[in-house]
C-alpha positions as CSV (number, residue, x, y, z in Angstrom):
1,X,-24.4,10.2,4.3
2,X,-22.7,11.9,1.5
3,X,-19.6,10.6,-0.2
4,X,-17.2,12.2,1.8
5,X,-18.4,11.2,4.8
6,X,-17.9,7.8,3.6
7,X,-14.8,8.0,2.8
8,X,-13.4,9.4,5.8
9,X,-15.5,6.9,7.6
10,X,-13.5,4.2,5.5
11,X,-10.0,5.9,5.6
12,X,-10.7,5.9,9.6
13,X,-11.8,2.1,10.2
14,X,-8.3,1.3,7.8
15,X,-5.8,3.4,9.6
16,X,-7.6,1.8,13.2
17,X,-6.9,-1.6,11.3
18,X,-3.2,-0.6,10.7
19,X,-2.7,0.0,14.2
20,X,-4.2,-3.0,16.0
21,X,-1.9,-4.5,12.7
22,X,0.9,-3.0,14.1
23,X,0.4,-3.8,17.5
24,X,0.2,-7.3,16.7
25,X,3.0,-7.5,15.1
26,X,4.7,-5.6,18.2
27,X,3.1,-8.0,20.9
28,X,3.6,-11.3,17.9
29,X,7.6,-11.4,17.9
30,X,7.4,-15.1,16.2
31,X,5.7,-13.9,13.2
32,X,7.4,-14.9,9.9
33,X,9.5,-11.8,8.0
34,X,6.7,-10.2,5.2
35,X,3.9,-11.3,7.1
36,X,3.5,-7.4,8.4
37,X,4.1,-6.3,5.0
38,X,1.4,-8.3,3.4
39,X,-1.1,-7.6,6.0
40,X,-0.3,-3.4,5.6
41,X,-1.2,-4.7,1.9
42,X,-4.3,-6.5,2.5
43,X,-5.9,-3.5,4.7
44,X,-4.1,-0.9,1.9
45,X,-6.6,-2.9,-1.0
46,X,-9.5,-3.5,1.0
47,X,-9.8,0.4,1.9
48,X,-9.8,0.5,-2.3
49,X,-12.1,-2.2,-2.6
50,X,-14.5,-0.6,0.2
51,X,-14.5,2.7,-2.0
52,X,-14.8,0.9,-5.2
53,X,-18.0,-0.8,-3.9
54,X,-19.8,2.4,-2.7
55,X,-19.2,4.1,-5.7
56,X,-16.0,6.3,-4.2
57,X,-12.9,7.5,-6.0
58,X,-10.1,4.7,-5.4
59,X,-6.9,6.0,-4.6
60,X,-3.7,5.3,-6.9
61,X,-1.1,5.9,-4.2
62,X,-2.8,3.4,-1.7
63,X,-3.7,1.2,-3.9
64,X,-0.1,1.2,-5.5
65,X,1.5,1.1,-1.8
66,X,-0.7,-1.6,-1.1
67,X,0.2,-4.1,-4.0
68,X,3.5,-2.7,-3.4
69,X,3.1,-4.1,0.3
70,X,1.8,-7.3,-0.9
71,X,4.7,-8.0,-3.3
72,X,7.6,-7.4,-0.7
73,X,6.0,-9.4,1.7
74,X,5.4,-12.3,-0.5
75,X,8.8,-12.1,-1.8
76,X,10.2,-11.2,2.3
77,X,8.0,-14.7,3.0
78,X,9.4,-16.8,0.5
79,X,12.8,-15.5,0.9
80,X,12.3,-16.9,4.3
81,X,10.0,-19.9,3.7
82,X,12.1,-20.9,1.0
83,X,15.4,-20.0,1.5
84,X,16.3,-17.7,-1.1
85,X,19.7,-16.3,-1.2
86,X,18.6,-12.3,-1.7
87,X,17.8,-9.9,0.9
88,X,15.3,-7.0,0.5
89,X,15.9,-3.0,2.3
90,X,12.5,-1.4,2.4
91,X,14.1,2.0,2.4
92,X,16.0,2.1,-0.8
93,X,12.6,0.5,-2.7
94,X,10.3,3.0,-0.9
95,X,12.4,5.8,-2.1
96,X,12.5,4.6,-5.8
97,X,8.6,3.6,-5.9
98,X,8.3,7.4,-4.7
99,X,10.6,8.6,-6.5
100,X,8.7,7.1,-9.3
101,X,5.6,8.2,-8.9
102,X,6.8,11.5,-8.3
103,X,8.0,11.3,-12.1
104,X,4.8,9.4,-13.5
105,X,2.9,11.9,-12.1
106,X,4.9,14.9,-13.1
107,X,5.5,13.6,-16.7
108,X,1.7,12.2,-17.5
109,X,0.6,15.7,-15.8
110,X,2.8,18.1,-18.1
111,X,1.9,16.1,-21.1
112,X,-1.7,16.5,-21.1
113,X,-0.8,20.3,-21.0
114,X,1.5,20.3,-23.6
115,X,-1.7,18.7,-25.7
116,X,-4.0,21.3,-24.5
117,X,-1.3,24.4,-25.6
Protein backbone atom coordinates (compact mmCIF):
# COMPACT_ATOMS: atom_id res chain seq x y z
CA UNK A 1 0.00 0.00 0.00
CA UNK A 2 1.57 3.21 -0.90
CA UNK A 3 1.49 6.33 1.25
CA UNK A 4 -1.45 7.74 -0.14
CA UNK A 5 -3.48 5.08 0.21
CA UNK A 6 -2.78 5.21 3.77
CA UNK A 7 -3.59 8.20 4.30
CA UNK A 8 -6.88 8.34 2.81
CA UNK A 9 -7.45 5.09 4.55
CA UNK A 10 -6.69 7.15 7.84
CA UNK A 11 -8.48 10.41 6.87
CA UNK A 12 -11.60 7.94 6.20
CA UNK A 13 -11.69 5.81 9.55
CA UNK A 14 -11.30 9.72 11.45
CA UNK A 15 -14.04 11.43 9.60
CA UNK A 16 -16.37 7.85 10.29
CA UNK A 17 -15.15 8.45 13.98
CA UNK A 18 -16.43 12.14 13.88
CA UNK A 19 -19.66 11.04 12.91
CA UNK A 20 -20.52 8.15 15.24
CA UNK A 21 -18.86 11.31 17.58
CA UNK A 22 -21.50 13.36 16.50
CA UNK A 23 -24.16 11.13 16.76
CA UNK A 24 -23.51 10.47 20.17
CA UNK A 25 -23.51 13.56 21.15
CA UNK A 26 -26.97 14.04 19.22
CA UNK A 27 -28.56 10.77 20.89
CA UNK A 28 -26.32 11.82 24.61
CA UNK A 29 -28.27 15.19 25.51
CA UNK A 30 -26.82 14.94 29.25
CA UNK A 31 -23.34 15.23 28.19
CA UNK A 32 -21.38 17.94 29.98
CA UNK A 33 -20.67 21.39 27.61
CA UNK A 34 -16.86 20.77 25.93
CA UNK A 35 -17.11 17.24 26.16
CA UNK A 36 -17.94 17.21 22.09
CA UNK A 37 -15.26 19.62 21.71
CA UNK A 38 -12.55 17.67 23.28
CA UNK A 39 -13.53 14.42 21.69
CA UNK A 40 -13.53 16.27 17.87
CA UNK A 41 -9.90 17.01 19.49
CA UNK A 42 -8.92 13.66 20.57
CA UNK A 43 -9.99 12.05 17.01
CA UNK A 44 -8.32 15.49 15.20
CA UNK A 45 -4.63 14.35 17.10
CA UNK A 46 -4.94 10.70 16.81
CA UNK A 47 -5.45 11.03 12.86
CA UNK A 48 -1.80 13.07 13.28
CA UNK A 49 -0.52 10.59 15.53
CA UNK A 50 -1.68 7.69 13.08
CA UNK A 51 0.30 9.50 10.20
CA UNK A 52 3.15 10.29 12.37
CA UNK A 53 3.64 6.59 13.13
CA UNK A 54 3.50 5.29 9.52
CA UNK A 55 5.89 7.67 8.43
CA UNK A 56 3.03 10.13 6.69
CA UNK A 57 3.06 13.96 6.42
CA UNK A 58 1.07 15.30 9.58
CA UNK A 59 -1.15 17.98 8.89
CA UNK A 60 -0.74 21.58 10.55
CA UNK A 61 -4.40 22.64 10.15
CA UNK A 62 -5.80 19.37 11.78
CA UNK A 63 -3.43 19.14 14.04
CA UNK A 64 -3.93 22.98 15.02
CA UNK A 65 -7.89 22.50 14.96
CA UNK A 66 -7.44 19.62 16.98
CA UNK A 67 -5.48 21.22 20.02
CA UNK A 68 -7.58 24.02 19.29
CA UNK A 69 -10.60 21.60 19.99
CA UNK A 70 -9.02 20.24 22.95
CA UNK A 71 -8.40 23.69 24.62
CA UNK A 72 -12.06 25.09 24.24
CA UNK A 73 -13.44 22.03 25.47
CA UNK A 74 -11.28 21.83 28.56
CA UNK A 75 -11.84 25.38 29.19
CA UNK A 76 -16.02 24.85 28.06
CA UNK A 77 -15.65 21.82 30.85
CA UNK A 78 -14.29 23.67 33.57
CA UNK A 79 -16.28 26.66 32.91
CA UNK A 80 -18.99 24.27 33.71
CA UNK A 81 -17.42 21.87 36.19
CA UNK A 82 -16.14 24.69 38.02
CA UNK A 83 -18.23 27.46 37.70
CA UNK A 84 -16.31 30.05 36.02
CA UNK A 85 -17.92 33.33 35.38
CA UNK A 86 -16.83 33.61 31.39
CA UNK A 87 -18.64 32.21 28.50
CA UNK A 88 -16.94 31.09 25.22
CA UNK A 89 -18.72 31.72 21.24
CA UNK A 90 -17.14 29.14 19.01
CA UNK A 91 -17.82 31.34 16.02
CA UNK A 92 -15.96 34.45 16.74
CA UNK A 93 -12.65 32.20 17.86
CA UNK A 94 -12.99 29.94 14.71
CA UNK A 95 -12.95 32.94 12.62
CA UNK A 96 -9.78 34.56 14.31
CA UNK A 97 -7.85 31.04 14.52
CA UNK A 98 -8.65 31.16 10.57
CA UNK A 99 -8.13 34.28 10.14
CA UNK A 100 -4.87 33.63 11.67
CA UNK A 101 -3.63 31.03 9.89
CA UNK A 102 -4.64 32.68 6.85
CA UNK A 103 -1.96 35.46 7.82
CA UNK A 104 0.79 32.93 9.21
CA UNK A 105 0.54 31.27 6.18
CA UNK A 106 0.58 34.14 3.85
CA UNK A 107 3.35 36.04 5.77
CA UNK A 108 5.84 32.90 6.41
CA UNK A 109 5.09 32.00 2.64
CA UNK A 110 6.00 35.54 1.05
CA UNK A 111 8.94 35.71 3.26
CA UNK A 112 10.77 32.80 2.13
CA UNK A 113 10.31 34.45 -1.40
CA UNK A 114 11.50 37.65 -0.60
CA UNK A 115 14.78 35.55 0.63
CA UNK A 116 14.95 33.71 -2.55
CA UNK A 117 14.67 37.27 -4.80
Amino acid sequence: MNTQTINRYFETIAWGALFVWWGILELVKGLPNGVGAIGIGLILIGLNVARALNRIPTSGFTTFLGLLALVWGGLELARVTLGLPFEISAFPILLIVFGMLTLVRELSGNKSQNQQA
